[in-house]
C-alpha positions as CSV (number, residue, x, y, z in Angstrom):
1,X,-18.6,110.1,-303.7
2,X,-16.2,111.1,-300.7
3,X,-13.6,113.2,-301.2
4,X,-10.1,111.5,-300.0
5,X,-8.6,114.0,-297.2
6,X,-5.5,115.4,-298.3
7,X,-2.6,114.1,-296.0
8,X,-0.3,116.7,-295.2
9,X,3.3,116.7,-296.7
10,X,5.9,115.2,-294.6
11,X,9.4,116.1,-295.5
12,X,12.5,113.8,-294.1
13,X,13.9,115.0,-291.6
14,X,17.6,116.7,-293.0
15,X,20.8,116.5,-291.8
16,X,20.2,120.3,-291.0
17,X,17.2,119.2,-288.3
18,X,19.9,117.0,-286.9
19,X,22.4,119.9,-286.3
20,X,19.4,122.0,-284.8
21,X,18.3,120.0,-282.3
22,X,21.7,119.0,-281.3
23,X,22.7,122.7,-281.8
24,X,26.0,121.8,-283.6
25,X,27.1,122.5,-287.0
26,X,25.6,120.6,-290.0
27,X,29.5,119.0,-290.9
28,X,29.8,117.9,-287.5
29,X,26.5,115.8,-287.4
30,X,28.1,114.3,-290.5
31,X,31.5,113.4,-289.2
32,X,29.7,112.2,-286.0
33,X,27.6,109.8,-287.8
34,X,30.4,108.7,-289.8
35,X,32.2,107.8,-286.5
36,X,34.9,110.7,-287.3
37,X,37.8,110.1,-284.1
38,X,37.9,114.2,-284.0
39,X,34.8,114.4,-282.9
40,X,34.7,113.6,-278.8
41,X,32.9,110.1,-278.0
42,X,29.7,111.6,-276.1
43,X,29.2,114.2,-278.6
44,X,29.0,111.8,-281.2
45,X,26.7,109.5,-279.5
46,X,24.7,112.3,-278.3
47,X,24.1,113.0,-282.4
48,X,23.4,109.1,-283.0
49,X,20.9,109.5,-279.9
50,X,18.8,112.4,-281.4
51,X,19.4,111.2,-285.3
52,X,17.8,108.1,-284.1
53,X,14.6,109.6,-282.2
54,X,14.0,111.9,-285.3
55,X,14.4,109.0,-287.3
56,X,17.1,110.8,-289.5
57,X,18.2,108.7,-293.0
58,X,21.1,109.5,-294.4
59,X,20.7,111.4,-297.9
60,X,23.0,108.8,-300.6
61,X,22.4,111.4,-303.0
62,X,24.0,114.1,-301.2
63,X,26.8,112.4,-300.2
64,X,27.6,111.8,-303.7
65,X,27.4,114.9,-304.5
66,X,29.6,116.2,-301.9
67,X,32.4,113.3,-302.6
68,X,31.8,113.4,-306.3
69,X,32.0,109.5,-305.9
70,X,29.2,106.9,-307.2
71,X,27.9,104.1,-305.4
72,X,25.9,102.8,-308.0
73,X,26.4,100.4,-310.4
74,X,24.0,100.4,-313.9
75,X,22.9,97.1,-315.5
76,X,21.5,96.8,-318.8
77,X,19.3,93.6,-319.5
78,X,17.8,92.4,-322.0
79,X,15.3,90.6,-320.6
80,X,14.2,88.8,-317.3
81,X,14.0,85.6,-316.9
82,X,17.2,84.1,-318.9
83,X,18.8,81.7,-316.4
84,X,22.7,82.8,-317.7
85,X,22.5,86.1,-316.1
86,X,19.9,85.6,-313.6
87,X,22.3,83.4,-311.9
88,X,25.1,86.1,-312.2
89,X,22.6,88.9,-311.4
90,X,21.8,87.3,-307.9
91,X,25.8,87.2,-307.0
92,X,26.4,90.5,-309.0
93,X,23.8,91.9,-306.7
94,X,25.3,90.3,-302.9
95,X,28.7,91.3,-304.7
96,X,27.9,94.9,-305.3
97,X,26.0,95.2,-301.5
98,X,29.2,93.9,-299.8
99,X,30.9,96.8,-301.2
100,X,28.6,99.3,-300.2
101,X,26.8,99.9,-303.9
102,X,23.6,99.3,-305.0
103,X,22.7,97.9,-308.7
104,X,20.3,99.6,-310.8
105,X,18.8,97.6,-313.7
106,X,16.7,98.6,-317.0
107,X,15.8,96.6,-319.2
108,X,17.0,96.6,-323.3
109,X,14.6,94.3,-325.0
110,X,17.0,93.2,-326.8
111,X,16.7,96.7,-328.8
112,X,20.2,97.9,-330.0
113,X,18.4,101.3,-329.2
114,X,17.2,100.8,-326.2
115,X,20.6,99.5,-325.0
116,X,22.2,103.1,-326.2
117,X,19.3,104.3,-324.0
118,X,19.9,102.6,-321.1
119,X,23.3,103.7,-321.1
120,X,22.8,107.5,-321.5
121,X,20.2,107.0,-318.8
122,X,22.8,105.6,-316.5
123,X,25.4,107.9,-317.5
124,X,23.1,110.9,-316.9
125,X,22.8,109.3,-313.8
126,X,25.9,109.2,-313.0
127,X,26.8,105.7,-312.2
128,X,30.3,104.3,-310.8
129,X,29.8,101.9,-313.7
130,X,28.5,99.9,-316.2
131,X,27.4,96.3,-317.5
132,X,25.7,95.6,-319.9
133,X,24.3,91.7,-320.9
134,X,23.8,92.0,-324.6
135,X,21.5,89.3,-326.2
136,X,23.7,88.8,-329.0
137,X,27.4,89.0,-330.6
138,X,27.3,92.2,-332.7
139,X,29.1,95.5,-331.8
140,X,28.0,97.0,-328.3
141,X,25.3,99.8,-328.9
142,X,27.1,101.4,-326.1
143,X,30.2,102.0,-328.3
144,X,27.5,104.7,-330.1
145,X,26.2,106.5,-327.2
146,X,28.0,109.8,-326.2
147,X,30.8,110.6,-324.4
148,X,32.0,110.8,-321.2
149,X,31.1,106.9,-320.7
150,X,32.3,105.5,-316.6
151,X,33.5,102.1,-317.4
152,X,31.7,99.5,-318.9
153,X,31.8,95.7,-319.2
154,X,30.2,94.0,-321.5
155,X,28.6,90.5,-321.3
156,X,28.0,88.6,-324.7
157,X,26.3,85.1,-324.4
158,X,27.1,82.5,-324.8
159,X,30.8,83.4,-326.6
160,X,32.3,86.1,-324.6
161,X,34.4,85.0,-321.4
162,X,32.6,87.4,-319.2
163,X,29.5,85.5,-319.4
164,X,31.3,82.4,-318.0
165,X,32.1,85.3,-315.1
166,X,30.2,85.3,-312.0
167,X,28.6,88.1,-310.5
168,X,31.2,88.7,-308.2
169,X,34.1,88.2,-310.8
170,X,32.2,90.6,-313.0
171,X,31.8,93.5,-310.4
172,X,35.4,92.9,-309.5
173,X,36.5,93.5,-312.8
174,X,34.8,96.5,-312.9
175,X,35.8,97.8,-310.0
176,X,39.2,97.6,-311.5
177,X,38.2,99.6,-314.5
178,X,36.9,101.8,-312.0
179,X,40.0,102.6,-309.8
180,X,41.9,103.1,-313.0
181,X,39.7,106.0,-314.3
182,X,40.5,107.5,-311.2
């Protein structure tokens, strides 16, 4: 049997590469690209120019890391396929995109163990926030996980008023729990 030929590792081009080729500093390909006005107009476009040809990605990671901000939002489900909070998932989801987040789901099972897991995953992770669909009306699992929690909304079926929310009613009001831990 043939042996598959090894492709060769291909690392993304850096924000580093960027600043080489243009032979500028590494913070001034960033400001560029972010459109920063105290960076001249033909300099900047002269970065877009050779960030595009090197087909250049922004790093999300790093620029959290550098801001300290989040732009992710967790979700904890406890299943797919319930109709309630599919329908708020799809708005949750344009919600969250129009704001410049992204939503990361895991699913629960329905396990009050697994729900504690899913939140220490996202908190490890560090996510903006936090909602959690719970598949029943007993204490939030999350209340047990460890500390240092961002915010968290819960959404109870079919009793609580957040799971009469929509998507984008739900990320607003977390967003608001959001700016106030700040």
């Amino acid at each position: 049997m043939p042996r598959p030929v090894p492709r060769p590792k291909v690392r993304p081009v850096s924000i580093k590469d960027v600043a080489a080729r243009a032979e500028v500093d590494p913070s001034t390909v960033s400001r560029a690209l972010l459109n920063d006005p105290w960076i001249p107009r033909r300099t900047r476009e002269a970065i877009r120019e050779i960030a595009t040809e090197m087909e250049y990605v922004p790093n999300a990671v790093a620029r959290e890391l550098v801001t300290g901000r989040s732009r992710s939002i967790g979700a904890c489900l406890p299943e797919i396929g319930d109709s309630g909070p599919a329908e708020q998932l799809l708005s949750l989801d344009q919600a969250v995109r129009e704001q410049g987040y992204r939503l990361l789901l895991r699913l629960t099972h329905g396990g009050r163990h697994r729900e504690i897991e899913c939140v220490e995953w996202f908190r490890e992770h560090r996510v903006a926030g936090i909602i959690v669909f719970r598949s029943s009306w007993r204490r939030g699992a999350y209340q047990f996980a460890g500390t240092g929690l961002p915010p968290v909304v819960e959404v109870v079926p079919p009793r609580s008023d957040a799971a009469r929310l929509t998507g984008r009613q739900l990320f607003d009001t977390l967003l608001e729990r959001i700016a106030q831990t700040d």
